[in-house]
N, C-alpha and C positions, 0 to 999 in steps of 0.2 A: 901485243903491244910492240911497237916499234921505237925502239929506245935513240937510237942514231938517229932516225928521223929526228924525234922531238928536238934530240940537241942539233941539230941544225937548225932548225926551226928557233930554239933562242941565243944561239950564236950569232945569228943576224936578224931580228926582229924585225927592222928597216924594210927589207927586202918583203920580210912574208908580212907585213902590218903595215906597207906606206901610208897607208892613213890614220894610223894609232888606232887609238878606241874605235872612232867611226868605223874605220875597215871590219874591228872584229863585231861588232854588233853587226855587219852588212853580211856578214860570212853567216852569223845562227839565224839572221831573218831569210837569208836565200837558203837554211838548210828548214826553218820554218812555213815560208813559201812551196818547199817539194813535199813535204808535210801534207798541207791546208790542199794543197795542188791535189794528193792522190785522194780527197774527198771530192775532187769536184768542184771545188770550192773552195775558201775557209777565209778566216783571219788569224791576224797574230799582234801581239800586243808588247811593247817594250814598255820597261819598266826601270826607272833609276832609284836605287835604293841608297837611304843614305850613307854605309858603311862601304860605299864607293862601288859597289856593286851592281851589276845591270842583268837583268832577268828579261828572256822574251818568250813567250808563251804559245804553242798555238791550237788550233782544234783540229786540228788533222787526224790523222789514223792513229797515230803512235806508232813509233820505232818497232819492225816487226823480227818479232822474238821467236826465236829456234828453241826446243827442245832436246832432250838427249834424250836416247833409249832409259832410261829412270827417270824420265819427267822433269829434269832440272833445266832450267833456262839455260841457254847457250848462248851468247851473245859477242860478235866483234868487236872488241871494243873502238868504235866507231871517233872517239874524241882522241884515240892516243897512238894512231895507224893513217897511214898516207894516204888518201884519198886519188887514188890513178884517175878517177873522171877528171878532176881538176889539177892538181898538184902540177903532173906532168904532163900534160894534155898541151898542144901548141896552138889551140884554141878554145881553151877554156874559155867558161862565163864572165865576164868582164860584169861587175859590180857598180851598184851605183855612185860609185868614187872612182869609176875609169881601171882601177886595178882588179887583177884577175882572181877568180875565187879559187881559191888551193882548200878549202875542205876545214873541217871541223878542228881537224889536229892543229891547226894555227892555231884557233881561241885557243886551247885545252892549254897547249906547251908554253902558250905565252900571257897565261892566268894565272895567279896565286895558288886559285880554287877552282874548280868545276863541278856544277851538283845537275846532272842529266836526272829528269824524272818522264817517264814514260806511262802514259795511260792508253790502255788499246783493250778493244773489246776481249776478257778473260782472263784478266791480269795486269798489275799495274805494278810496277819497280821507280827504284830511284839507287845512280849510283854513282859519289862522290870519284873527282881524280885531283890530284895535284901537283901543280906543274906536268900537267898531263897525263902522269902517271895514275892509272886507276888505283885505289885505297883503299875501295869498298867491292865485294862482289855486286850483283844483281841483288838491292834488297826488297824483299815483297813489301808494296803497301795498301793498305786498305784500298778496295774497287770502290769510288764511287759515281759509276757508272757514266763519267766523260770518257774522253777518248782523244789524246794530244803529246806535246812533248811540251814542257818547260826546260829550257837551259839557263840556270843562274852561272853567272861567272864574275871575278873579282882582277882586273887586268892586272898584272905583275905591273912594278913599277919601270920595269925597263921597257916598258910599250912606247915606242915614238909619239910627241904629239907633233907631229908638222906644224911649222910657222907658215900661216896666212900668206900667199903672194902679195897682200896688200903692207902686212908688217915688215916682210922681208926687205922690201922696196925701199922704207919707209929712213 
């Protein structure tokens, strides 16, 4: 975990979230997308729940999981660590809100909650963070026999929501 990161990340949320919610939902559907992408294929499904929460779902491969010499899962934790493809990359992926995608650890540091569940042929985990921070190890859950990533997340309240060019004017 990269601790300094996350707090950068909510010391200026503006900067990593110009587009509030919209940005971070565009961030787990483009991390959704490489997903569904290493099928060949896929879809992926957002979800707004009513305790202000947004879940996006996909059928991809699922998040691929390392072992250790005693069989325990190993895993980066991927929601609470800088993501170099994007972060600091001087051409990163530019989002469908014109802003550039910096990686998972935005949602993570700038959510209340993060609940990552991982289904992939062999094994299936789910592992809670907050405010980025992981809480939970890799916890095993029942296989039934899909294979994808759901990311539920709950935007902290300090998430910018941009005013409308038309309100601003206005």
């Amino acid at each position: 975990m990269d601790a300094d990161h996350l707090a950068l990340i909510r010391s200026d949320p503006a900067t990593y979230a110009p587009g509030g919610i919209r940005h971070l939902i565009l961030e787990v559907v483009a991390y959704a997308a490489d997903e569904a992408e290493s099928r060949g294929g896929g879809s992926w499904t957002v979800t707004f729940h009513a305790d202000g929460s947004v879940s996006v779902a996909d059928d991809g491969r699922g998040t691929d999981t390392r072992f250790d010499a005693h069989g325990r899962p190993v895993k980066k934790p991927v929601m609470a660590t800088k993501d170099l493809r994007f972060f600091d990359h001087p051409e990163a992926q530019l989002l469908a809100d014109g802003h550039p995608r910096r990686g998972m650890s935005v949602v993570a540091a700038l959510s209340e909650w993060l609940v990552h569940t991982n289904r992939r042929a062999g094994g299936a985990w789910v592992q809670r963070y907050e405010h980025g921070v992981p809480t939970t190890g890799l916890t095993p859950i029942p296989d039934d026999g899909t294979t994808g990533t759901v990311v539920r997340f709950r935007p902290a309240e300090r998430v910018p929501v941009p005013i409308p060019a038309h309100d601003a004017m206005g």
